[in-house]
DSSP file (Angstrom, degrees, kcal/mol; ACC not computed):
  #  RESIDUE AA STRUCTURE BP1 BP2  ACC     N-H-->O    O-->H-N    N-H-->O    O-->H-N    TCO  KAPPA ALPHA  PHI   PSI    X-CA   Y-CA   Z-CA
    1    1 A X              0   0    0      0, 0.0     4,-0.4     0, 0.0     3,-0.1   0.000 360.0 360.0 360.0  -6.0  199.1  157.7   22.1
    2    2 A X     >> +     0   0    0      1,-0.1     4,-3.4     2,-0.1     5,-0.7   0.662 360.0  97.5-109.4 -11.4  202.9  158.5   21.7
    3    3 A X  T  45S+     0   0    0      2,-0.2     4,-0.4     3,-0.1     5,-0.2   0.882  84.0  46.8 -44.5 -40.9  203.0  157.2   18.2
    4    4 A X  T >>5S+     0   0    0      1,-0.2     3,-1.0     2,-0.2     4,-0.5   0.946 108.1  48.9 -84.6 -78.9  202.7  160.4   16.9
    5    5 A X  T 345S+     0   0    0     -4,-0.4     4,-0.5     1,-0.3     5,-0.2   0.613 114.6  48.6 -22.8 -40.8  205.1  162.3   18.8
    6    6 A X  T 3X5S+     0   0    0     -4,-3.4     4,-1.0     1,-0.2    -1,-0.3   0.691 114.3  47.3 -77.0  -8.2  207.8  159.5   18.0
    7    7 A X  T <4<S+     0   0    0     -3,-1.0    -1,-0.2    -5,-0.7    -2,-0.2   0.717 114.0  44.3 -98.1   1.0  206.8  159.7   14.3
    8    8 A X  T  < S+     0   0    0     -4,-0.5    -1,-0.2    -5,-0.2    -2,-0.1   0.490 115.1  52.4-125.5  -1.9  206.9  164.0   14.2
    9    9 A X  T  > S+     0   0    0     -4,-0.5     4,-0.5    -5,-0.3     6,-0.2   0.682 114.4  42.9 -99.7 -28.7  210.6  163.8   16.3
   10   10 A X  T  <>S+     0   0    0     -4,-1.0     5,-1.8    -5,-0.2    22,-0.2   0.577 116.8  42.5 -80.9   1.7  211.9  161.3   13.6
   11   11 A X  T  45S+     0   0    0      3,-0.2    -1,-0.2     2,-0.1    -3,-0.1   0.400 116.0  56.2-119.0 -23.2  210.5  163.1   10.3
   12   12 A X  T  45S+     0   0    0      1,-0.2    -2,-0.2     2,-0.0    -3,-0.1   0.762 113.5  35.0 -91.8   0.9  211.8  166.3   12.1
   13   13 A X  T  <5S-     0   0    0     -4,-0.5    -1,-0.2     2,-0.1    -2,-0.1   0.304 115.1-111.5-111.7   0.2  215.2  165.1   12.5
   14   14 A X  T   5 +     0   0    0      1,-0.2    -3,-0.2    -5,-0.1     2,-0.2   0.828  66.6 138.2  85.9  22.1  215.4  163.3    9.3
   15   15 A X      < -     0   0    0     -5,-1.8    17,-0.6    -6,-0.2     2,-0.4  -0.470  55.9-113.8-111.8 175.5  215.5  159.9   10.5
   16   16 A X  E     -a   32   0A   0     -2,-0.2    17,-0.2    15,-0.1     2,-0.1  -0.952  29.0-132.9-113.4 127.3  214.1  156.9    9.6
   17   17 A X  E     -a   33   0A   0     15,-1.9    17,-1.9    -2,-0.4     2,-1.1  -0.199  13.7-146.3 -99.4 138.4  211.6  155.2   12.2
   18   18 A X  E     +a   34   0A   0     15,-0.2     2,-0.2    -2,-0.1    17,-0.1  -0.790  37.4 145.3-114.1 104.3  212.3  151.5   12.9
   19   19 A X        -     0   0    0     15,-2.8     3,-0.3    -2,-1.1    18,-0.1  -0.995  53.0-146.5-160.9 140.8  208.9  149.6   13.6
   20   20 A X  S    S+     0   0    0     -2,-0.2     2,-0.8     1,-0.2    -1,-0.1   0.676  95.0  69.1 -76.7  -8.1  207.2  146.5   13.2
   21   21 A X    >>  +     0   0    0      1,-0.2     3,-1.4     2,-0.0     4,-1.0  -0.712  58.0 160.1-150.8  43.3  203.8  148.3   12.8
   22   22 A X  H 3>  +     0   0    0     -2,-0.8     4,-1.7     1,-0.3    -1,-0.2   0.810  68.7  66.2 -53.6 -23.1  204.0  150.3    9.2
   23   23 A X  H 34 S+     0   0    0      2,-0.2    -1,-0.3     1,-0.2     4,-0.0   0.022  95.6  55.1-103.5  30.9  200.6  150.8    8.6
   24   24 A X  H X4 S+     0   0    0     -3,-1.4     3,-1.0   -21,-0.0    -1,-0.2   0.559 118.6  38.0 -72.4 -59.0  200.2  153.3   11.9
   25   25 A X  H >< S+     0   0    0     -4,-1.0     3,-0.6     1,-0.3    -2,-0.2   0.878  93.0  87.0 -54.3 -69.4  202.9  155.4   10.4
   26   26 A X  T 3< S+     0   0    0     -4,-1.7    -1,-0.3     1,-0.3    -3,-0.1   0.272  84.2  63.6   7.3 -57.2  202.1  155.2    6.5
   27   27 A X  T <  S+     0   0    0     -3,-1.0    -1,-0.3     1,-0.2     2,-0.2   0.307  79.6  91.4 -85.8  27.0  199.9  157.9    7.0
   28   28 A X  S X  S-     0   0    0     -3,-0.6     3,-1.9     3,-0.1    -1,-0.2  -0.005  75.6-133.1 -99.2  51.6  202.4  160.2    7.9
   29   29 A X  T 3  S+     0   0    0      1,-0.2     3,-0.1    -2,-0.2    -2,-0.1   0.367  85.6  10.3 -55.7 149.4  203.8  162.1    4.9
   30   30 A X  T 3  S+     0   0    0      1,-0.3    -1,-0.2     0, 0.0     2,-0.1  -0.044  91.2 136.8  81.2 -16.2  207.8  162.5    4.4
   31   31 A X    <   -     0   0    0     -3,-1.9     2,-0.4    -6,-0.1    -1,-0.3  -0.307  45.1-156.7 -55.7 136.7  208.0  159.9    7.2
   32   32 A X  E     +a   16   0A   0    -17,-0.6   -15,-1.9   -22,-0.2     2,-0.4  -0.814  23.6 179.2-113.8 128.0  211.0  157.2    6.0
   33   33 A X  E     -a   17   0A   0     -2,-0.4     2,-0.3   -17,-0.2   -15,-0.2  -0.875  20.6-155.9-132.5 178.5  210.3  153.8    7.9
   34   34 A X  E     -a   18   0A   0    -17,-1.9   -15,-2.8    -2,-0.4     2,-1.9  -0.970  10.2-149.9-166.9 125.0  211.8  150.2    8.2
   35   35 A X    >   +     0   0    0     -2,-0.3     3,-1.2     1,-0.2   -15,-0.1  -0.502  16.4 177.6-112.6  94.0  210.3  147.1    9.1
   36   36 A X  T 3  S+     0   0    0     -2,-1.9    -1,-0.2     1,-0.3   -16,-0.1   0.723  72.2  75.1 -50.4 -23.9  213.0  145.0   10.7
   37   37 A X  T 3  S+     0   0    0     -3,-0.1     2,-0.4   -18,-0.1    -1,-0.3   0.327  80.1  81.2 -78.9  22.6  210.7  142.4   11.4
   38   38 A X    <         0   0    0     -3,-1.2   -18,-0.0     1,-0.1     0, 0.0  -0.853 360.0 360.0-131.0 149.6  210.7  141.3    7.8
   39   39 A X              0   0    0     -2,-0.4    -1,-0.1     0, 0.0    -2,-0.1   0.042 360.0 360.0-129.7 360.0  213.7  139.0    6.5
């Protein structure tokens, strides 16, 4: 239930969201993400 709050305080501060778990966010336009769990 909090994904979307952390994912509309990082696209409103301009940051980039750090998450194993792109394909919740994806659908979030102008959100910038990074999936550390990937080498």
């Amino acid at each position: 239930p909090y994904d979307s709050m952390i994912a509309a305080h990082a696209r409103a501060l301009g940051l980039i969201l750090v998450t194993n778990n792109t394909r919740e966010f994806e659908r979030i336009n102008g959100l910038r993400l990074e999936d550390w769990s990937i080498s």
